[in-house]
C-alpha positions in Angstrom: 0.0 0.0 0.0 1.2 3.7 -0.9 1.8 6.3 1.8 -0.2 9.1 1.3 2.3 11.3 1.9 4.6 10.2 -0.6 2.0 10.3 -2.9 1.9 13.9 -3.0 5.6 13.6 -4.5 4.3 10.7 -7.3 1.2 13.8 -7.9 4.0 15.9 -8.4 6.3 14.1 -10.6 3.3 12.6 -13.2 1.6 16.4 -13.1 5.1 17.4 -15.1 5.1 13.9 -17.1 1.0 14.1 -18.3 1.2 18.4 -18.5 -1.8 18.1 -15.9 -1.7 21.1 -13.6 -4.7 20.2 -11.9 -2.8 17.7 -10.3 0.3 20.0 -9.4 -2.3 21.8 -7.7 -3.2 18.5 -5.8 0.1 18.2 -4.6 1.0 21.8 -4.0 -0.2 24.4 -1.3 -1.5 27.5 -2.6 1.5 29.3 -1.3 4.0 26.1 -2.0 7.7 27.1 -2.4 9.7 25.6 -4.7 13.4 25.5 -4.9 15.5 24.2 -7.8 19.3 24.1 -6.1 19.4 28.0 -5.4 16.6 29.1 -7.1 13.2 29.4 -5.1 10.0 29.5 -7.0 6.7 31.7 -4.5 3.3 30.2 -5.0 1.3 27.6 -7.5 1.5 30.2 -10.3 5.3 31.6 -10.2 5.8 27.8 -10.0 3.1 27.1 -13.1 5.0 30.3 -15.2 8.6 29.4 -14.4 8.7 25.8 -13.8 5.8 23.5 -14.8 5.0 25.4 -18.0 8.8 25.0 -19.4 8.9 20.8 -18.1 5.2 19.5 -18.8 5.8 20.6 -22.4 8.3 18.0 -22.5 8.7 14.3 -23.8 9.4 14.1 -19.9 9.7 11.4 -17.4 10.4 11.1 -13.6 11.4 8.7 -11.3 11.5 8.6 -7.9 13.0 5.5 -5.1 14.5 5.9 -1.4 11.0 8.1 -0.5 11.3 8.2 3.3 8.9 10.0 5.1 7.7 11.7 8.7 4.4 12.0 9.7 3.8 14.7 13.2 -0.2 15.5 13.8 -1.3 17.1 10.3 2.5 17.9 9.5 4.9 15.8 7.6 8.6 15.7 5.8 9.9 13.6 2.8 13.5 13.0 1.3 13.7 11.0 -2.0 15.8 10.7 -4.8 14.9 10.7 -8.2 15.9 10.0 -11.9 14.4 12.7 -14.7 14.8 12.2 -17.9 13.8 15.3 -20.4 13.9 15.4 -24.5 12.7 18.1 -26.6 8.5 18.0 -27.4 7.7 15.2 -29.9 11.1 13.9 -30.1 11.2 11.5 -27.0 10.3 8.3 -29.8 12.4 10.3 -32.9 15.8 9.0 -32.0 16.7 12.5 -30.9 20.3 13.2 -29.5 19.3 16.3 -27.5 18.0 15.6 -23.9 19.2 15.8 -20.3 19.2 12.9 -17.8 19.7 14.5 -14.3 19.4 12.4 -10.9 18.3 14.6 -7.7 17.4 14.4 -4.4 14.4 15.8 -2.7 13.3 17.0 0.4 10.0 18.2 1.3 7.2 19.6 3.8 4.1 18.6 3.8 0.7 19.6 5.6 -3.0 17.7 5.7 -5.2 20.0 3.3 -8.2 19.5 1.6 -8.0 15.3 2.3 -4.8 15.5 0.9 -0.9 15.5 1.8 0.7 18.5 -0.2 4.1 20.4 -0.3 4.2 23.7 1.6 7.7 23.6 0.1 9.6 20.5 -1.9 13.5 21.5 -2.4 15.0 19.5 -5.7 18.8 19.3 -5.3 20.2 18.9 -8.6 23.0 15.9 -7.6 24.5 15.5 -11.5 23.3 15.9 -15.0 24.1 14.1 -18.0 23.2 16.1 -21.6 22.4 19.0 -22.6 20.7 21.7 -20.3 19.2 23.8 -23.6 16.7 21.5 -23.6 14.6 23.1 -20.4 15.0 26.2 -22.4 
């Protein structure tokens, strides 16, 4: 059986892989902050604008393993690490050269809202990177 809690980060990762943003906002609190190694994203839509709209456009998949979480009352943390694996739009199938492979590990807090566990802030730590980073562009 899933933990509900680390479902918010499996929300998280398929919003990006299915461009759904209704289900970023599942996983995300309204005022969620979102931090890319130094860069720190305020609120669902600075995080739809400069994040999720550049990604979900994507031939994009993520994958996450080691999810260990901490659950205190309504209040709860989460490390993980994760594969992602990004090529430009419509050329995931085409044999294209371009892409970047990056491994990362997140950590995340989480509050009870709305019958769901979702971030009040999830940090991705950019570990290494393999391609080309022009393709987030």
């Amino acid at each position: 059986m899933m933990s509900p809690i680390a479902d918010a980060l499996y929300r998280f990762g398929l919003a990006y892989d299915t461009a759904d943003f209704s289900l970023l906002e599942s996983a995300l609190t309204d005022d969620a902050i979102f931090s890319i190694n130094d860069t720190k994203l305020h609120g669902l839509q600075e995080i739809r604008t400069q994040s999720f709209e550049k990604v979900a456009k994507l031939d994009t998949t993520h994958l996450f393993s080691s999810i260990r979480t901490q659950q205190d009352g309504s209040k709860a943390t989460l490390t993980a690490t994760a594969l992602a694996n990004h090529y430009p739009q419509g050329k995931g199938l085409a044999g294209e050269n371009r892409f970047l492979l990056g491994g990362s590990l997140y950590t995340g807090e989480l509050v009870f809202q709305d019958g769901l566990w979702k971030f009040s802030k999830v940090h991705l730590q950019l570990v290494w990177v393999n391609g080309d980073m022009s393709v987030l562009q």
